[in-house]
N, C-alpha and C positions, 0 to 999 in steps of 0.2 A: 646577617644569617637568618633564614627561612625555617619554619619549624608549623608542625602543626601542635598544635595543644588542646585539651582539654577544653571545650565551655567553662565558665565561671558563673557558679549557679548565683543569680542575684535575687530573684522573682520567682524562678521555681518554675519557669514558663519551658517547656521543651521546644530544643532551638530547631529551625527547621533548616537551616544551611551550615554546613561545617567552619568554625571560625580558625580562622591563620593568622601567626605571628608574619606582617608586614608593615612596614616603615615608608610612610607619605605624607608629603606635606599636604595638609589642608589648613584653609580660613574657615576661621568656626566666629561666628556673630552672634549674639542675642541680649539678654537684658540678663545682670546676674541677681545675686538674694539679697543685693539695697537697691536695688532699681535701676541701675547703672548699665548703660547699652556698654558694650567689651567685642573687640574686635580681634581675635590673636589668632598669630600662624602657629600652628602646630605639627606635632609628626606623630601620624597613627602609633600603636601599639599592636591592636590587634582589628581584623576586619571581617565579614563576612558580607551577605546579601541583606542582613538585616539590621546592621549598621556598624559601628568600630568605638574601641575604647580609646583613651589617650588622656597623657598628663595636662592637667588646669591650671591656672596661679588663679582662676575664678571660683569661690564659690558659689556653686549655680545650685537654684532650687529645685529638688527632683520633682519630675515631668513637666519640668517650664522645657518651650520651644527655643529652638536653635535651628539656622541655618547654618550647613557644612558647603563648601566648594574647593573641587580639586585646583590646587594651585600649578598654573601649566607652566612649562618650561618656555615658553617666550611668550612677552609683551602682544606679539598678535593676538595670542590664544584667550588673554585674559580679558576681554571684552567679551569673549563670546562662551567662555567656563561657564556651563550650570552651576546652579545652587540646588542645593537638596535640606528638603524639612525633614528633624528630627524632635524627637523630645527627650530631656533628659532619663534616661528610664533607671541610673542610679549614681550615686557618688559618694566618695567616702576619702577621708585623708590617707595621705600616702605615707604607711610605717618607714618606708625609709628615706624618702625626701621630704625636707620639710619647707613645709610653704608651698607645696603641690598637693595637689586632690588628681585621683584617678574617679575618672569620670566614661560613663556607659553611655552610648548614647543609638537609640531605635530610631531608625527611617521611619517616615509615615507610609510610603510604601516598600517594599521589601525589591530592594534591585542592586543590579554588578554594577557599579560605575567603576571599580578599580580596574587599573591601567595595570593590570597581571597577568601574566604571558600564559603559567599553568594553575589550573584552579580546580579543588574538589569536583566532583562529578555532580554532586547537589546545588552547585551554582549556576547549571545551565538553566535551568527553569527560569532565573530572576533575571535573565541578559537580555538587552536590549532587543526586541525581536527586528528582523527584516521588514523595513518600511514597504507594504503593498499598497495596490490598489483598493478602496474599500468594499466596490462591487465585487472584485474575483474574489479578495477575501472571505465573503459575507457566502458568495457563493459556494467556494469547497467549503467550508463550516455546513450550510446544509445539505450538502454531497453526503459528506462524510455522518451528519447526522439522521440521514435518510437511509446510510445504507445500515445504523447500529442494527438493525432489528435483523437482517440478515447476514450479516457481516462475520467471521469468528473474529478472536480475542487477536489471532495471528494477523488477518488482515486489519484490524484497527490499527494497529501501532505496525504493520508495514513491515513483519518479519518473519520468515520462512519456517514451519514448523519445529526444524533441528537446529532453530538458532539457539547459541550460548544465552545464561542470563545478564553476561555483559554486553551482548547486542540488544536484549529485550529492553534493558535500561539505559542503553543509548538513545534507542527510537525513543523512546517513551519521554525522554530529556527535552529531543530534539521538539517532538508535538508539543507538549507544553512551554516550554519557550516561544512557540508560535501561537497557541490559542489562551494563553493563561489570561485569565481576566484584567488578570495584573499588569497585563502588558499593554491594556486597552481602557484607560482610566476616562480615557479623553472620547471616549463611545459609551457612557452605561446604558444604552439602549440595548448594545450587543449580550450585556451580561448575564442574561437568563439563558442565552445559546448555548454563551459560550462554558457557562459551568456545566450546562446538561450533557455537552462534549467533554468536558475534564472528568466528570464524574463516567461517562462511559471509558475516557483510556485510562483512569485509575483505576477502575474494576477491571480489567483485565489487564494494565501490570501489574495487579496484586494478587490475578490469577497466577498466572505465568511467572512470576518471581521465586514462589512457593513449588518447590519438587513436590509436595503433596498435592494443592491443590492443582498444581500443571496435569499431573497426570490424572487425577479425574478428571478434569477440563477434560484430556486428551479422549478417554474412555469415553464420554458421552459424544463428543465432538466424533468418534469412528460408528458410533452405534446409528447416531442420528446419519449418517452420512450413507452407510451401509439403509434404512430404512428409506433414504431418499431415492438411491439407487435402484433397491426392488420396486418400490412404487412408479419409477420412470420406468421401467424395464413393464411391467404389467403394463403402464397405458402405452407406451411404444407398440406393445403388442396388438392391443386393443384396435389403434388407429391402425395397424397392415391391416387385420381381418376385415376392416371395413374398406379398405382400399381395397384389399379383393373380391371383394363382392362387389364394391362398383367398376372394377377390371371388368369381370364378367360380363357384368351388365354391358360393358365396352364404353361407363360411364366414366372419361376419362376427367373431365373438369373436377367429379365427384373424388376422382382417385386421387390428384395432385392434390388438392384440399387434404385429404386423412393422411398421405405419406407427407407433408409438408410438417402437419401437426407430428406421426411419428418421429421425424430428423431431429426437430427440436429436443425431444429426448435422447434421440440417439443418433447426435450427428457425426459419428465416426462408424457407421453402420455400411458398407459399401453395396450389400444387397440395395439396402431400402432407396437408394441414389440411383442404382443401375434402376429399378421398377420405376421410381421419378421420370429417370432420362426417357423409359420408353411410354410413359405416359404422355411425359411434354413433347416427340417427335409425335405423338398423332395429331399433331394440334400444329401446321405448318406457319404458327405467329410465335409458337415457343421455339422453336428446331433452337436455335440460339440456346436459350438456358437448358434447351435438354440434352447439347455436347459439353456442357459446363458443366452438367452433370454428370454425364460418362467419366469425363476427365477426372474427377474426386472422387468415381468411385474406382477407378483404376488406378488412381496415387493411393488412395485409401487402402486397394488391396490389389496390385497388379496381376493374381492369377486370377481373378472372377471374370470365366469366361463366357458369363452372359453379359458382363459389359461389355466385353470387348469385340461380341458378336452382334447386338444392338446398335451399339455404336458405329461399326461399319458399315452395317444395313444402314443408319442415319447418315454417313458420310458418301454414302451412294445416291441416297437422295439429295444431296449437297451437289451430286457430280465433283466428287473427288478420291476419285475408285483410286487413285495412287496409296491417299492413306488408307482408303476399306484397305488396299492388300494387306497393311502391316500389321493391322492387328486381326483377320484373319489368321496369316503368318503366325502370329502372337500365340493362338488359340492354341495353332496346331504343335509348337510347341509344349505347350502345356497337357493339351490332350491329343495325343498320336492319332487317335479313332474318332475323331471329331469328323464325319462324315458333312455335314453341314458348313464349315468351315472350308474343308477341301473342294464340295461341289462349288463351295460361291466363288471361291479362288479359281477354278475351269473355268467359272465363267465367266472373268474377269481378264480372263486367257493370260493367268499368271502362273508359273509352273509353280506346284510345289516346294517347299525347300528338301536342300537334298536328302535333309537326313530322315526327313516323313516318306519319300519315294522308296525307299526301302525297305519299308516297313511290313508290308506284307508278301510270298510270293505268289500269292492270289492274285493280289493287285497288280502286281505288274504282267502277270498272264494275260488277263482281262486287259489291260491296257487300260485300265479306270485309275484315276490321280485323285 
């Protein structure tokens, strides 16, 4: 039978992994309190990441070392079983068997080696991480450490504003199981990194854990967000006025420079991309990026019908009047009186669509399309 229980305060030390009633055989080895090296198979009582209790016929001295190893179910395995160091951290005679000592016994390092299917949520930290490479290792470590300073609490640990606090403390399990120093004994060189990284995802899952401190997190997190946005939206603006004035000048090289720097703040801007496009067609080495532009800014926003009058003019100099018609066409659905639109479709000797030929009965007196 499986149970969870209570800690057993011995030391007064606060446990940092939840302990569980489970039953395992282990070989526990070391030298007991006359000197005597003792070898015996045992069966846990209780376990956790920080190490497991169980009945002795030794009395051992407390915080003399021991080695524990899980005892495997076939003869191959037992060659190749770890051993794990412990020290004894208490012991005491057993009130109701006699001749046995209940005996405590702490890992030197704090880790899952139990073969247990379901385990507390506080033992992923201590589990054996995914063997990488050291280089990509080493390299997201400072990915991920370069981006702290800009990064929010939510992109740290890799979860979506409105996640529950049982996904926040999932992620948060899952990065530490993979960057925990603990998991990297066999590197201390790594270890200054890799706390400066723990120390930033515990600060912000112990933002994010806390409904109080989540939502002032949140509140400054929109405030700063909101001030980032006026400040993009001001210099967006900043870089058109200068693009238009080197427009004027018909200083086009000068104009892609300042609309390039606006897009970066405001790349879903479909004006700013149509004015791009028609800067990069006066420049017959861009024509290329400057229908790449048209294009995004007509997926951007399919009624801007100075893209798509731009654009045509550029696809006429392509020599590919088939597509000038269509977004011509384009226009004049959008705008019935687009006078501009219509003349270049005459003269492309493409008739009108039907539903614009009817539009005026001017127009059709005149015999003008």
């Amino acid at each position: 039978m499986r149970e969870r229980i209570p800690p057993i305060s011995t030391s007064g030390a606060k446990r940092r992994s939840t302990r569980i009633a489970f039953s395992l055989p282990l070989l526990v080895t070391g030298i007991n309190r006359q000197d005597d090296r003792f070898s015996e198979s045992i069966e846990t009582i209780t376990i956790n990441c920080h190490g497991f209790h169980y009945f002795s016929t030794q009395c051992l001295l407390q915080n003399g070392t021991v080695q524990a190893q899980l005892i495997p179910n076939n003869k191959d395995n037992a060659a190749t079983a770890q051993t794990y160091r412990g020290r004894v951290a208490w012991i005491r005679k057993s009130t109701r068997l006699g001749g046995l000592y209940l005996v405590g016994v702490e890992f030197e390092t704090p880790l899952n080696i139990w073969n247990v299917n379901t385990v507390p949520d506080d033992w992923a930290p201590f589990s054996p991480p995914i063997q990488e490479d050291p280089s990509s290792f080493l390299a997201e470590v400072d990915r991920i450490l370069h981006s702290v300073a800009v990064a929010t609490h939510y992109q740290l640990l890799g979860v979506e504003p409105g996640a529950s606090h049982g996904e926040v403390k999932r992620h948060f399990y899952q990065l530490a199981r993979r960057f925990h120093p603990d998991h990297h004994m066999d590197h201390p060189e790594w270890t200054p990194r890799l706390l400066a990284l723990m120390d930033s995802l515990a600060t912000a899952y112990k933002t994010l854990s806390d409904e109080e401190t989540k939502k002032e997190y949140d509140s400054r997190l929109t405030q700063t967000m909101e001030a980032k946005t006026f400040k993009s939206g001001n210099l967006a603006q900043g870089y058109l006025d200068k693009a238009l004035e080197c427009m004027a000048e018909k200083n086009f090289s000068g104009c892609i420079l300042w609309l390039h720097r606006a897009i970066e703040y405001e790349p879903n801007c479909s004006s700013h991309r149509a004015m791009l496009g028609r800067c990069l067609a006066a420049i017959p080495e861009y024509h290329r990026e400057a229908a790449e532009q048209f294009e995004m800014a007509i997926e951007i926003d399919p009624r801007n019908v100075a893209a798509h009058l731009h654009y045509g003019e550029l696809l006429e100099q392509l020599r590919a009047p088939w597509k000038a018609r269509f977004h011509y066409a384009r226009v004049l659905e959008i705008d019935a009186h687009n006078w501009e639109a219509r003349e270049r479709l005459n003269r492309l000797g493409a008739g009108m669509p039907r539903s614009s030929s009817r539009i005026s009965l001017l127009g059709r007196l005149t015999g003008r399309r």
